[in-house]
SELOVEX-16062 format. One record per residue (C-alpha): x, y, z; residue in three letters. Coordinates in steps of 0.1 Angstrom, whole numbers, padded with zeros to 4 digits, always signed. Example, Ala and Ser with C-alpha at 12.3 -4.5 7.8 and 13.67 -1.06 7.14 Angstrom:
% SELOVEX-16062
+0123-0045+0078ALA +0137-0011+0071SER 
This chain:
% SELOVEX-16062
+1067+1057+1179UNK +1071+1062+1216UNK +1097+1070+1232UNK +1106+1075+1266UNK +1139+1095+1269UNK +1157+1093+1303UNK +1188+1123+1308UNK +1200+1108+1345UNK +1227+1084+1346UNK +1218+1051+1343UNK +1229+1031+1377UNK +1237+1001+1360UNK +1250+0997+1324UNK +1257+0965+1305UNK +1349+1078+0777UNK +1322+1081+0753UNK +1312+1054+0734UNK +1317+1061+0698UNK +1287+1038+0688UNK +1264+1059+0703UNK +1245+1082+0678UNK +1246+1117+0684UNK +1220+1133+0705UNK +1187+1152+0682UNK +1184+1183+0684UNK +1155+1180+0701UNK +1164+1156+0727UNK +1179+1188+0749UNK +1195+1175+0783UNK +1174+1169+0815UNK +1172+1196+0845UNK +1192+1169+0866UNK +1214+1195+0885UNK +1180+1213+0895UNK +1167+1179+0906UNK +1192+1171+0928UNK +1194+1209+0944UNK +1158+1203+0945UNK +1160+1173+0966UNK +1189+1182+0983UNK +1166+1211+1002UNK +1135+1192+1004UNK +1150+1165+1028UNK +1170+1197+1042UNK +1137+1217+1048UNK +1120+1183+1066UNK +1149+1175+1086UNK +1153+1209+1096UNK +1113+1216+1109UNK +1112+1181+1123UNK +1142+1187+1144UNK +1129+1221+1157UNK +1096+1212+1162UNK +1077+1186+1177UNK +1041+1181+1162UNK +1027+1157+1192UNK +1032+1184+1213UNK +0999+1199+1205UNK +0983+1163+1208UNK +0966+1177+1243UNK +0952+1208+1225UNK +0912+1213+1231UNK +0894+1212+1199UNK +0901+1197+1163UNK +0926+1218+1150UNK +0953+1204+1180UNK +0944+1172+1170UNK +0948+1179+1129UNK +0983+1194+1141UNK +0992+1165+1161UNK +0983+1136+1135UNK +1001+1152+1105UNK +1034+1137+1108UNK +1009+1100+1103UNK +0997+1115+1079UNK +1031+1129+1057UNK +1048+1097+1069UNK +1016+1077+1047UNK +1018+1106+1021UNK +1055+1102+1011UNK +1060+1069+1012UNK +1026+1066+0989UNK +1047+1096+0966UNK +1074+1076+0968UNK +1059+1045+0953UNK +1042+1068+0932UNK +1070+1081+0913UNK +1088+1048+0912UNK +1060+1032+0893UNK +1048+1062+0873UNK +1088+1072+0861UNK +1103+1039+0850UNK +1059+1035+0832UNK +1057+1068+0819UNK +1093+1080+0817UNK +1092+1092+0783UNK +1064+1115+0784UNK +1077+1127+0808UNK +1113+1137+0796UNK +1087+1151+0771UNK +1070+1175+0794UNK +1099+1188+0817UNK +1120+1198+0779UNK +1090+1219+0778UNK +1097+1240+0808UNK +1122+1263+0799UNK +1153+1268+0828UNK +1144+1299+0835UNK +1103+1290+0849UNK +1124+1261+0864UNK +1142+1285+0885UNK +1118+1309+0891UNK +1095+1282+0904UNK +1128+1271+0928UNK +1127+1308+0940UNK +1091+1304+0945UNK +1094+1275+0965UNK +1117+1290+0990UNK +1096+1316+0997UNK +1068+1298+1001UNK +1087+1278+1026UNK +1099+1309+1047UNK +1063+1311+1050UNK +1057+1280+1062UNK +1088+1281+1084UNK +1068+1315+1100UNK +1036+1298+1100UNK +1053+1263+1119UNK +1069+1284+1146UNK +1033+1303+1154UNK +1019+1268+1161UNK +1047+1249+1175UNK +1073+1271+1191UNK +1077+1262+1227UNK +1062+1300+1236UNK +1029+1292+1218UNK +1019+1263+1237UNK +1006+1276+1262UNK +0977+1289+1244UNK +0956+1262+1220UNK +0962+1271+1185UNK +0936+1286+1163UNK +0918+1280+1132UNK +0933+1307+1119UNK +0964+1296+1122UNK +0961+1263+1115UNK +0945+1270+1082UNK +0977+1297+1075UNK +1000+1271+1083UNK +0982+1248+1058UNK +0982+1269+1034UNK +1017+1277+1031UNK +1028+1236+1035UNK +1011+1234+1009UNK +1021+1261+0984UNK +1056+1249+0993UNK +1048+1213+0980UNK +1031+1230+0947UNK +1058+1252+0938UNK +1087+1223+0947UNK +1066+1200+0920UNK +1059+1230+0894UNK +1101+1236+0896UNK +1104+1195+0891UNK +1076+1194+0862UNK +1058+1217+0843UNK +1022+1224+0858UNK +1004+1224+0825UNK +1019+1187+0823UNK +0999+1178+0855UNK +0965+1169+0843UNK +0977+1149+0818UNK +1007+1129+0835UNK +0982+1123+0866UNK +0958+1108+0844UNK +0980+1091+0828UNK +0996+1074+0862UNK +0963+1073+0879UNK +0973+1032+0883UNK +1006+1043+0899UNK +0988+1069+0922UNK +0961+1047+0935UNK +0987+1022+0940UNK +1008+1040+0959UNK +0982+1050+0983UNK +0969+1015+0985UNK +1008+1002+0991UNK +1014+1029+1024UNK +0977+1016+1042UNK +0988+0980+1037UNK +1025+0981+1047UNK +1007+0999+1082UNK +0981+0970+1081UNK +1005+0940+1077UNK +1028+0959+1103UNK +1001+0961+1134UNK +0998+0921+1140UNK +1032+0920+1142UNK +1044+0945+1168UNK +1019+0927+1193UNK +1050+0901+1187UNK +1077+0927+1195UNK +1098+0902+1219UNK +1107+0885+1192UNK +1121+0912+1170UNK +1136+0932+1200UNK +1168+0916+1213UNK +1183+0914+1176UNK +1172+0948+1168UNK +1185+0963+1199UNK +1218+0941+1195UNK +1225+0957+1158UNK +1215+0992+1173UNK +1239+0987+1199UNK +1271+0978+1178UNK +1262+1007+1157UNK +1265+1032+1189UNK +1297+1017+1200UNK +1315+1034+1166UNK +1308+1063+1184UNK +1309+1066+1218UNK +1323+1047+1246UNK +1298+1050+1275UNK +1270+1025+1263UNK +1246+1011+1282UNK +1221+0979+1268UNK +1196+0960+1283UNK +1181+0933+1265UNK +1152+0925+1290UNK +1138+0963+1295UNK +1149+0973+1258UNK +1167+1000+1273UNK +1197+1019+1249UNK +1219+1044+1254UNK +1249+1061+1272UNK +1248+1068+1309UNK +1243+1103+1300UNK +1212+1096+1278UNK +1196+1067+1270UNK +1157+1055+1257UNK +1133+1026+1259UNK +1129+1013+1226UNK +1094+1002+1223UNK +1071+0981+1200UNK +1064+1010+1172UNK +1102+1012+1171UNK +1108+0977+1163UNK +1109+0977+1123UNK +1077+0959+1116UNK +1059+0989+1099UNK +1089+0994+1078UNK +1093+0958+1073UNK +1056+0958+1060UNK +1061+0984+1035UNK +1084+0967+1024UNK +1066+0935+1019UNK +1035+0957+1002UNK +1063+0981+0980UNK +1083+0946+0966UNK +1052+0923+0957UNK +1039+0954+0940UNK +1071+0961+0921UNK +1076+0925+0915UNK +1044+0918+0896UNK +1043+0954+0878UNK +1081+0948+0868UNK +1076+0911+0862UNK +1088+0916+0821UNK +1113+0934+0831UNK +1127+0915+0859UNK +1141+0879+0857UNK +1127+0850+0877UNK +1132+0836+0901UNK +1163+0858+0910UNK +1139+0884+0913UNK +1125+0869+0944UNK +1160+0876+0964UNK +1154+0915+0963UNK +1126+0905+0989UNK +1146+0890+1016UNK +1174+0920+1004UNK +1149+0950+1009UNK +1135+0934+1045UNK +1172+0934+1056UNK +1183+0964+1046UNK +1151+0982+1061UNK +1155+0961+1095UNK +1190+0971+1095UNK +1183+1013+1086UNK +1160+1006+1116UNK +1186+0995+1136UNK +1211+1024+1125UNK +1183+1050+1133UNK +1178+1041+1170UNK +1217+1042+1172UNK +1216+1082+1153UNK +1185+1087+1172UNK +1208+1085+1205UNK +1238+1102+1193UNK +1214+1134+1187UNK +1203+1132+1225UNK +1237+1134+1235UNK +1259+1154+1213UNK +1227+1183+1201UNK +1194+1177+1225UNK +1175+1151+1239UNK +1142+1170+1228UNK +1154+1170+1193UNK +1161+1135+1196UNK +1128+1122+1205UNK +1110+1146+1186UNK +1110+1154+1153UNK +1144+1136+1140UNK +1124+1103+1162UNK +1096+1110+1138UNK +1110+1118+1106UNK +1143+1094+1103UNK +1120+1062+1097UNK +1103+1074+1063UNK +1136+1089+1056UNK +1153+1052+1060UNK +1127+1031+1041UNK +1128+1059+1010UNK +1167+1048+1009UNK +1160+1017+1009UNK +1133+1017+0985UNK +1148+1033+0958UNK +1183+1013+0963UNK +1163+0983+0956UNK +1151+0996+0925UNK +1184+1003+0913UNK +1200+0978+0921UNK +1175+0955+0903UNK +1176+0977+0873UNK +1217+0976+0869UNK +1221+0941+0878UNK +1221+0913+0854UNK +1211+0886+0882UNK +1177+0905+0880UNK +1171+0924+0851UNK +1160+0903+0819UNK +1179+0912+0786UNK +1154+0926+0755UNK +1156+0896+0744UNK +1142+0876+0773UNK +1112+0906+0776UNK +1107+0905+0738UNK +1099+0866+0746UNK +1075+0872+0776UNK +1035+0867+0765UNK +1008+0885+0780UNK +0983+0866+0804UNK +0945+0872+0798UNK +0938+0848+0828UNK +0959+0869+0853UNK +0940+0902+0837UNK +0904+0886+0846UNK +0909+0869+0875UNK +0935+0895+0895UNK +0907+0917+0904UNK +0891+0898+0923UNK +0917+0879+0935UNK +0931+0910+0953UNK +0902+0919+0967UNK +0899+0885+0987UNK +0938+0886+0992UNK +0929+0920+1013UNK +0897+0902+1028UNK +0920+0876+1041UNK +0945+0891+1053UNK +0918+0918+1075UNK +0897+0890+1087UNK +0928+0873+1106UNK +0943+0902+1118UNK +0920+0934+1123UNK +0891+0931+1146UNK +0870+0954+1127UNK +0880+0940+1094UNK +0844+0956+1081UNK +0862+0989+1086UNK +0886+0980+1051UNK +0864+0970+1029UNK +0871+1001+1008UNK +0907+0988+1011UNK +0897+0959+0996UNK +0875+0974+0967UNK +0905+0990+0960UNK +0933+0969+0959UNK +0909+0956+0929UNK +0903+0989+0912UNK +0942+0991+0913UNK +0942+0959+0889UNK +0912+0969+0871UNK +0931+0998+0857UNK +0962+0981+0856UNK +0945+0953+0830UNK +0921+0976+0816UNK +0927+0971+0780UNK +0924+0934+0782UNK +0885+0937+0786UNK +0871+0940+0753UNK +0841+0929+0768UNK +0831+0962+0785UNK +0832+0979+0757UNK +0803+0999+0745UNK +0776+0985+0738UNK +0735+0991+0726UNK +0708+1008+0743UNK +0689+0977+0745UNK +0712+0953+0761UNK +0720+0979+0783UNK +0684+0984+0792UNK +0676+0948+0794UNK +0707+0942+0820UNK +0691+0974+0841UNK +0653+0951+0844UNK +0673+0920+0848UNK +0695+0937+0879UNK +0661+0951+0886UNK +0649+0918+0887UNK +0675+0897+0910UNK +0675+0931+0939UNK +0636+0917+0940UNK +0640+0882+0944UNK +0676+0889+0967UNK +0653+0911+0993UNK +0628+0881+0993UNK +0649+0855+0999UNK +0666+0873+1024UNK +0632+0879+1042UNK +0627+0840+1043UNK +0666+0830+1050UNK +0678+0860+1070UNK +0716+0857+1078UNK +0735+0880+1101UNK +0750+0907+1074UNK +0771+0941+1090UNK +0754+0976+1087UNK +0778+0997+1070UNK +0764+1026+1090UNK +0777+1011+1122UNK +0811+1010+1111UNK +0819+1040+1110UNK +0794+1050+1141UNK +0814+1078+1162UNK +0839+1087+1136UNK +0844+1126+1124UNK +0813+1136+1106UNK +0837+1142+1073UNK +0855+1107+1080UNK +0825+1088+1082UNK +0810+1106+1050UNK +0843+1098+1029UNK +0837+1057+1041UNK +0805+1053+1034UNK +0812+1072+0996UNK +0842+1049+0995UNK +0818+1016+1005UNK +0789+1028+0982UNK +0818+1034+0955UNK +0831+1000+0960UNK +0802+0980+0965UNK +0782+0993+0934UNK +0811+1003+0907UNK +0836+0981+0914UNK +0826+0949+0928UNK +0806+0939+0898UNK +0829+0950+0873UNK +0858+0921+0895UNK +0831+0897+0900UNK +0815+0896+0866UNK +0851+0894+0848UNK +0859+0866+0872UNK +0828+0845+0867UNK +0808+0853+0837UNK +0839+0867+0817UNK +0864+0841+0825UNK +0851+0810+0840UNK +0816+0812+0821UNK +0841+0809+0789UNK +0872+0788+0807UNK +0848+0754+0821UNK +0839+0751+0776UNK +0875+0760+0770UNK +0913+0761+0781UNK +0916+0787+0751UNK +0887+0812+0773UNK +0894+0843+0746UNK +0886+0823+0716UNK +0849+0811+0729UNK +0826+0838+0721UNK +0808+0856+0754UNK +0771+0843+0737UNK +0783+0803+0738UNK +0758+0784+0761UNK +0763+0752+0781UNK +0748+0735+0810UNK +0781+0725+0829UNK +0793+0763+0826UNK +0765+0782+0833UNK +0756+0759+0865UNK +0791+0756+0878UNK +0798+0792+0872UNK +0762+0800+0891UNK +0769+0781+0918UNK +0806+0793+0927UNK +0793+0829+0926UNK +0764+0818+0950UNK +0792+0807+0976UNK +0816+0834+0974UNK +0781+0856+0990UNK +0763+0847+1027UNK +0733+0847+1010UNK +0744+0812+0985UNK +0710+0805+0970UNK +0700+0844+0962UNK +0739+0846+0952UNK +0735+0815+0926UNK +0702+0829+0914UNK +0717+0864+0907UNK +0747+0850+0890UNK +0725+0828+0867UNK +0704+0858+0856UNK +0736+0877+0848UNK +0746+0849+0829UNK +0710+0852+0810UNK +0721+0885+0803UNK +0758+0874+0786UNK +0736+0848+0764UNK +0708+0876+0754UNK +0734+0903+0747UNK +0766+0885+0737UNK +0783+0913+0760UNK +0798+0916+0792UNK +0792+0951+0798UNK +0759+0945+0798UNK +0761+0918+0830UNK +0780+0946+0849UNK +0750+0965+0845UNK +0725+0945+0857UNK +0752+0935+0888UNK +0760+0975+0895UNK +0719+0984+0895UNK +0712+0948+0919UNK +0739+0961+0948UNK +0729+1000+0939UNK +0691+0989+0951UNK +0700+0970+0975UNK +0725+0999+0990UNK +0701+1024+0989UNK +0672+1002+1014UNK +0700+0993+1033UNK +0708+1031+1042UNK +0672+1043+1038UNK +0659+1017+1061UNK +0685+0997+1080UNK +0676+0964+1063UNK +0709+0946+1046UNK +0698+0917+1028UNK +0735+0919+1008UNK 
C-alpha cells in the first residue's frame, strides 16, 4: 500500500460439571500455555522487525536479490493468510490426530524447540539489520547475505512449528491436510484477484472509510485534520494520503474467498441460512479493522516516528487485522446457536454425490469467469483455475468409485482411443483453425524460474487435472443423470442414444474447437461402454491433451 507521509503542518484542516467423566489417563492436557507464549512472540517478533525495518527500501537495489528483499512482505502477507486458512481448515478437520501427535512431544522437546526458536530468531534479527539497517543502504545487498538472511527466517519458522507440533508428525499431518493446504493457498491468490477490480472503484469506498478512520483518531488526539476530496488524514503535525491499496478491498476480498470456503466446507456443521449473516459480519468487521488501522497507523507517526509509521507497522497491520477477524468469525460461528447446527441436525444432513461430480468443474469455470471479466491477461490463471478444481477433487475424492483401479486392458484401450481423438483433433483443427493462446507467450518475459513453474503448473493442469473434472462431469455424471435422476444407481456400462449424444455434444461446446470437442467426448464415452470404468475415459482424455501439449510446445501449433 502507498503511502505518502507529509510531517509539515497542514495549512488548512477540516464449576465443574459433575456429568462429565473423568479424563483417561491417556488423554494428558494440551501444551496450551506454550501456544499462547508461542504466539504471543511470533506477532511480537513481526511487529517488532516490521516496525524497524522497511523492506521496500531496497526496492531500487540493482540486481535480483534487491528485488527478492523488496517483494517479501507480498509474499508473507499471501503466506500467512494462506497458513491462516490453513490451520483453520486443517484443526477443526483433523483436530484429533492432532491432539494425538502434540501428546507425543514430551514438554521438555517442546521447550527446547521454544529455546531453539529464539535463537534462531537472534539470527535472523542479525541477518535483517545487515540487509536493511539504514547504514547498509548504501551499498546493494549481496547474495550472500540475502541467502543468510533466508536462511535464518526460515529456521525461525521451523523451529516455532517443531515447538507447536512434533516434526516426526509433519509428513503425516501435511498429507493428511493436503485439501486444507492447497486451499489455503488457492483462498490468499483469489481474495488478491477479486480485490484488484475493485480498487479501480476506490471513490466509492473512500469517503466512508476515511470517515470511520477519522472518528477513530479523534479518541485520541485533538489536532485532526480530514479531507474527503484529496483523502488526506491526519494531525497538523502528521498526516497521510490514503490511497486505493489502502482502501479495504483486498481484505474485503479475502474475506469473500475465506467465508464461501468455510461456508461450503463447514456446511454440516453450520445451520442455514443463518449461516449466510457471518458473510456480511466478516466484510464489516474487516472494513472496519481497516478503518481502525489508518487511525493506529497515524498515531505511530506522531507519538513514535513517521518512518515507522509508513513502513513496516503500514505493511504488517493489514494481515494482522484480517487474521483477527478471521478467526473471530470462526468462533463466533462455532459458539453460537444461530449458526451452529446441533448433532442432531448434522446427524440428519445426507451427503450429495451430485455436488462431488459436478464441483470440479464447476470451480474451475467459476475461476474462468470471474478472470475473463476482470484480468486482462486472464490466460495468465489458468493454473488458478486448474486448481480451484484440484482443491474439490481432493475434497470429494472418495465419492469416485469410478477411478478406481482398473485392468491392463481397459487401460490400454483408453491410451489408443486418446491416441486416437489427438489424431482426428489436430486434423480438424488444420481444416477449422480457430484463434487458440500459446501458453509460451504467457509467460514471455517472466523470470526464467517463474515462467518454468507456469508452464509445469499449465502442463500439470491441462493433462492431470482437467480430464479427471471434465470426465466426472460428463461421462461420470451426466452420461448416467439424462437415463436417471438416481445417477449412482445406473451402472457406468448402460448405453442410450439420448445420453451419449447430449452428453457429446455439451462437452463439444464447453471447447473452441465444438465439432473435434463432440467427437472426443463421444470416443471417451466408447471407452465408458467398452470398459464399464471411468478411470479408463480419464486415460484416454489425459494421453489426448498430453499429445496435443507436447506439439504445441515442440512446434508452436495449438490445436487445443
Amino acid at each position: 500500500m502507498a503511502l505518502n507521509p507529509h510531517l509539515a503542518a497542514r495549512p488548512v484542516s477540516s464449576t465443574r460439571d459433575p456429568t462429565v467423566e473423568p479424563r483417561a489417563a491417556d488423554q494428558t492436557p494440551l501444551p496450551v500455555f506454550r501456544w499462547t507464549i508461542l504466539a504471543v512472540v511470533l506477532v511480537a517478533e513481526f511487529i517488532g522487525l516490521s516496525i524497524a525495518y522497511d523492506a521496500h527500501s531496497r526496492a531500487g537495489d540493482p540486481g535480483w536479490p534487491g528485488a527478492v528483499i523488496a517483494a517479501s512482505p507480498k509474499v508473507l502477507r499471501v503466506g500467512m493468510v494462506a497458513g491462516l486458512v490453513t490451520a483453520v481448515f486443517a484443526g477443526w478437520y483433523l483436530r484429533r490426530e492432532i491432539a494425538a501427535a502434540v501428546r507425543t512431544q514430551s514438554a521438555r522437546a517442546g521447550w527446547l524447540f521454544v529455546l531453539a526458536h529464539l535463537a534462531a530468531f537472534a539470527l535472523f534479527a542479525f541477518a535483517t539489520a545487515r540487509v536493511l539497517a539504514p547504514s547498509t543502504l548504501d551499498s546493494p545487498v549481496g547474495v550472500g547475505d540475502l541467502l543468510f538472511w533466508l536462511a535464518t527466517g526460515v529456521m525461525t519458522g521451523l523451529f516455532w512449528a517443531a515447538a507447536i507440533l512434533p516434526p516426526r508428525a509433519w509428513p503425516r499431518l501435511a498429507w493428511q491436510g493436503r485439501w486444507a493446504i492447497f486451499l489455503g493457498l488457492l483462498i490468499a491468490s483469489a481474495g488478491l484477484l477479486i480485490a484488484q477490480p475493485f480498487q479501480k472503484g476506490w471513490h466509492t469506498l473512500a469517503r466512508p472509510t476515511l470517515w470511520l478512520a477519522h472518528r477513530f483518531l479523534r479518541f485520541f488526539a485533538n489536532d485532526t485534520v480530514c479531507d474527503l476530496e484529496t483523502h488526506q488524514l491526519g494531525t497538523e503535525t502528521f498526516w497521510v494520503d490514503v490511497t486505493p491499496p489502502c482502501s479495504g478491498y483486498e481484505g474485503m476480498g479475502l474475506m469473500c474467498a475465506y467465508l464461501a470456503s468455510y461456508l461450503w466446507l463447514c456446511r454440516r456443521d453450520l445451520r442455514f441460512p443463518h449461516a449466510l449473516l457471518l458473510v456480511p459480519i466478516g466484510l464489516i468487521a474487516v472494513w472496519v479493522a481497516n478503518a481502525l488501522r489508518i487511525a493506529l497507523l497515524i498515531l505511530v507517526g506522531v507519538h513514535i516516528s513517521p518512518t515507522l509509521a509508513v513502513g513496516g507497522f503500514h505493511s504488517q497491520a493489514g494481515w494482522i487485522g484480517f487474521s483477527a477477524v478471521a478467526l473471530g468469525i470462526v468462533w463466533l460461528s462455532h459458539r453460537s446457536r444461530l449458526f451452529l447446527r446441533d448433532r442432531g441436525e448434522r446427524a440428519r444432513t445426507n451427503d450429495n454425490p451430485t455436488a462431488a461430480y459436478l464441483a470440479p468443474l464447476l470451480a474451475a469455470v467459476a475461476v474462468q469467469m470471474l478472470t475473463v471479466a476482470f484480468v486482462p491477461a486472464h490466460e495468465a490463471w489458468y493454473p488458478v483455475r486448474a486448481g480451484a478444481a484440484a482443491v474439490m477433487l481432493v475434497w470429494f475424492w472418495r465419492y469416485y468409485e469410478g477411478l478406481r483401479a482398473g485392468t491392463r486392458v481397459g487401460a490400454l484401450f483408453g491410451i489408443a482411443v486418446g491416441f486416437g481423438a489427438f489424431v482426428m483433433w489436430l486434423g480438424l483443427a488444420q481444416l477449422m483453425p480457430t484463434d487458440t493462446t500459446d501458453p509460451r507467450a504467457v509467460a514471455a518475459g517472466w523470470p526464467t524460474w517463474a515462467a518454468g513453474l507456469w508452464r509445469a503448473a499449465w502442463v500439470i493442469g491441462f493433462v492431470l487435472v482437467t480430464p479427471l473434472a471434465e470426465e466426472l462431469a460428463f461421462r461420470g455424471y451426466l452420461l448416467r443423470r439424462l437415463i436417471a435422476a438416481d445417477f449412482e444407481r445406473v451402472p457406468l456400462g448402460r448405453f442410450t442414444w439420448l445420453s451419449f449424444l447430449v452428453s457429446s455434444a455439451l462437452f463439444g461446446l464447453l471447447h473452441g474447437q465444438w465439432l473435434a470437442g463432440t467427437l472426443a467426448g463421444m470416443a471417451y464415452a466408447a471407452v465408458v461402454y467398452r470398459t464399464g470404468r471411468l478411470r479408463d475415459a480419464v486415460v484416454a482424455h489425459a494421453v489426448t491433451n498430453g499429445l496435443l501439449a507436447m506439439v504445441g510446445f515442440t512446434t508452436g501449433h495449438w490445436a487445443g
